[in-house]
ROKENU-399222 format. One record per residue: x, y, z of N, C-alpha, C, O in turn; residue number from 1. Coordinates in steps of 0.02 Angstrom, whole numbers, plus 50000, padded with zeros to 5 digits. Each point is the difference from the previous one (the first is absolute). Layout:
! residues N
   npx   npy   npz  capx  capy  capz   cpx   cpy   cpz   opx   opy   opz pos
     X     Y     Z     X     Y     Z     X     Y     Z     X     Y     Z NUM
...
END
This chain:
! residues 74
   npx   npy   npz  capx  capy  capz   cpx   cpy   cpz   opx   opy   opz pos
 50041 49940 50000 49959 50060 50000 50043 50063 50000 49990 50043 49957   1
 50061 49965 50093 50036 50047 49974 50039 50007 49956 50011 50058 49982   2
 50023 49890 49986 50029 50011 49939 49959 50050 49955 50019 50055 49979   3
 49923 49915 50010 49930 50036 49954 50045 50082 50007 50016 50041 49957   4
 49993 49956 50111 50001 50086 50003 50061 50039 49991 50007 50058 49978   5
 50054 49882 50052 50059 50025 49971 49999 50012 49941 50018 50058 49989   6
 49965 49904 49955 50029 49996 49927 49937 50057 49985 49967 49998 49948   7
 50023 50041 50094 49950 50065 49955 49939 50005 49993 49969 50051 49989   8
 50003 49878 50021 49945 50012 49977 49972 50029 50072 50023 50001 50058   9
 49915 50022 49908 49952 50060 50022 49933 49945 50030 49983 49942 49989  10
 49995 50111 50051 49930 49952 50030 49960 50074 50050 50020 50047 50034  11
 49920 49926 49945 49929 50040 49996 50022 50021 50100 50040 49966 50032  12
 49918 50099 50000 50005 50009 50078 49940 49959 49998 49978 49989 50057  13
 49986 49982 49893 49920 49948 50018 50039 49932 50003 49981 49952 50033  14
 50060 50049 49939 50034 49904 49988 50058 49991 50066 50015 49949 50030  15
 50003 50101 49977 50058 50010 50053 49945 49986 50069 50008 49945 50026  16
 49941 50096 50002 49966 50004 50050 49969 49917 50018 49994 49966 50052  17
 49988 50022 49859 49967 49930 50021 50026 49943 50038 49971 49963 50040  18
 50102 50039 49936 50053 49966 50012 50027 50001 50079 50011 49950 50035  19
 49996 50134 49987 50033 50016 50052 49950 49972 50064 50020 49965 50047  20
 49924 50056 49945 49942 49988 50060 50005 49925 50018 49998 49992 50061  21
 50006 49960 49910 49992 49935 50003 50075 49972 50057 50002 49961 50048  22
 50039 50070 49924 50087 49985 50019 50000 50058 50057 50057 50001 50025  23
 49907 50040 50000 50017 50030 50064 49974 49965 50051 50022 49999 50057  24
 49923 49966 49919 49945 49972 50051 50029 49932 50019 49965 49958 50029  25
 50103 50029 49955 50032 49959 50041 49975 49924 49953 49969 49996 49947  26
 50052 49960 50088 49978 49931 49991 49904 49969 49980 49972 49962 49960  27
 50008 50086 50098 49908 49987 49985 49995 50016 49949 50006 49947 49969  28
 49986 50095 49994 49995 50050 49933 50026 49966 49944 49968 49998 49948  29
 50116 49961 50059 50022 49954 49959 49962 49952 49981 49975 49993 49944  30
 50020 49964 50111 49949 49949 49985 49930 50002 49982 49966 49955 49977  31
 50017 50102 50036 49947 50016 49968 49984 50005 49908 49956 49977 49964  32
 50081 50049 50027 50035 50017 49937 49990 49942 49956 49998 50000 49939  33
 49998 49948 50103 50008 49930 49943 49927 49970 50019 49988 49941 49989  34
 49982 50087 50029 49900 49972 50008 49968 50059 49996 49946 50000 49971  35
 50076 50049 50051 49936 50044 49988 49956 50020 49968 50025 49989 49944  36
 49905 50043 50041 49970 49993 49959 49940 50064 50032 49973 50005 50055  37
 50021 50052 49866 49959 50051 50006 49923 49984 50035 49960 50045 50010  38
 50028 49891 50006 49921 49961 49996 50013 50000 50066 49946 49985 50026  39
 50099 50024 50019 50000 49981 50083 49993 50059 50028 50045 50042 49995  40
 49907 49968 50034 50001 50062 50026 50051 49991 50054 49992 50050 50034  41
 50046 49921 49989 50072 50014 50045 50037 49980 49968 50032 49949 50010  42
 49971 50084 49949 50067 49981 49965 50045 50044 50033 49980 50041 50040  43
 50104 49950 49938 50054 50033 50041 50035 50054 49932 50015 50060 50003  44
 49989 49901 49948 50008 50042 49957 49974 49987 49930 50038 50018 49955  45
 49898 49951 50025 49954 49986 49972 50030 49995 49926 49984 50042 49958  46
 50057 49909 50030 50012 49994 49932 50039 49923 50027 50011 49985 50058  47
 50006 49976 49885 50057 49954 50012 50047 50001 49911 49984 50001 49941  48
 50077 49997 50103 50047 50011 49975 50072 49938 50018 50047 50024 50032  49
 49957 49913 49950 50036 49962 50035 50083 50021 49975 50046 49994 50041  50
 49968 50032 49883 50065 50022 49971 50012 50059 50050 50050 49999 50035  51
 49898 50059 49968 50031 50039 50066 50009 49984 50055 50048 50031 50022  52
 49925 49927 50025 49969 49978 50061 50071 49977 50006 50019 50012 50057  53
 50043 49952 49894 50052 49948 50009 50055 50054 49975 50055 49979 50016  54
 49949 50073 49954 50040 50037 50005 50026 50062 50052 50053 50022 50021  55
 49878 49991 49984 49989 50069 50068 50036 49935 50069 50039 50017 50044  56
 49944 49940 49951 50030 49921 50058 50063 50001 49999 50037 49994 50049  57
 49981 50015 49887 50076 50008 49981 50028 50047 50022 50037 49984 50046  58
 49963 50066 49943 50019 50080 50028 50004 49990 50064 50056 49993 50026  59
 49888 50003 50011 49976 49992 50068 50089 49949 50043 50045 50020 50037  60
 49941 49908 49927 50028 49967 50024 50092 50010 49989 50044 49961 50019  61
 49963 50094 49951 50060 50007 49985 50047 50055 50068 50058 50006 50019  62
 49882 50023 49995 50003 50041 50060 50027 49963 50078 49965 49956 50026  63
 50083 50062 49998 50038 49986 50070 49939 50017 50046 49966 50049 49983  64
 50019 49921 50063 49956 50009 50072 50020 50061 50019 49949 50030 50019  65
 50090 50000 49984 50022 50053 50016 49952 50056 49962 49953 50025 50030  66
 50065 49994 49898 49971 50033 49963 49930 49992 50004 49960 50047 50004  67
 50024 49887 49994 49923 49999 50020 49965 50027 50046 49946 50025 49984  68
 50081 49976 50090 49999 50047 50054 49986 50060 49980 49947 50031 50008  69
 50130 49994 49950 49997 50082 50017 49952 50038 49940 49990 50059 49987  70
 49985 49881 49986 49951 50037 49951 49921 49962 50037 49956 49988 49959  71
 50035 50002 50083 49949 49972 50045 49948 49959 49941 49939 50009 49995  72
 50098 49950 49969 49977 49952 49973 50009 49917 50021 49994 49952 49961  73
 50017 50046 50090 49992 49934 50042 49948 49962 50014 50007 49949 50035  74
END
C-alpha cells in the first residue's frame, strides 16, 4: 500500500479517509473489514474489503509495540 504512494501515485482525500478510518480503529475495525456489510445496521465500517483488511494488517503488523503505544493504536 505504500509503495502505491511512494512511486507517485496519487489517491483521492475520499479513498485515503476510507482506508485510514478502518486502520486507526485498531484491530476491531480490521477484522471487520473482511465481513462487513452496508445491510448491518452495526456495522463497524460497513463495507468488506478482504485485499484491504490484509494489507492495512500488514502495515499495522509491521509496527513495534512501542510505536503502537505511542500512536495509541494498541
Amino acid at each position: 500500500m505504500l509503495s502505491e504512494l511512494a512511486s507517485g501515485e496519487r489517491k483521492s482525500v475520499q479513498h485515503v479517509l476510507v482506508h485510514l478510518l478502518p486502520y486507526l480503529g485498531g484491530p476491531t475495525t480490521l477484522s471487520a473489514l473482511r465481513t462487513d456489510s452496508p445491510d448491518d445496521a452495526e456495522c463497524r465500517v460497513c463495507y468488506k474489503d478482504v485485499a484491504t483488511a490484509d494489507g492495512l494488517t500488514a502495515l499495522r503488523d509491521s509496527l513495534s509495540s512501542a510505536q503502537l503505544q505511542a500512536r495509541c493504536l494498541s
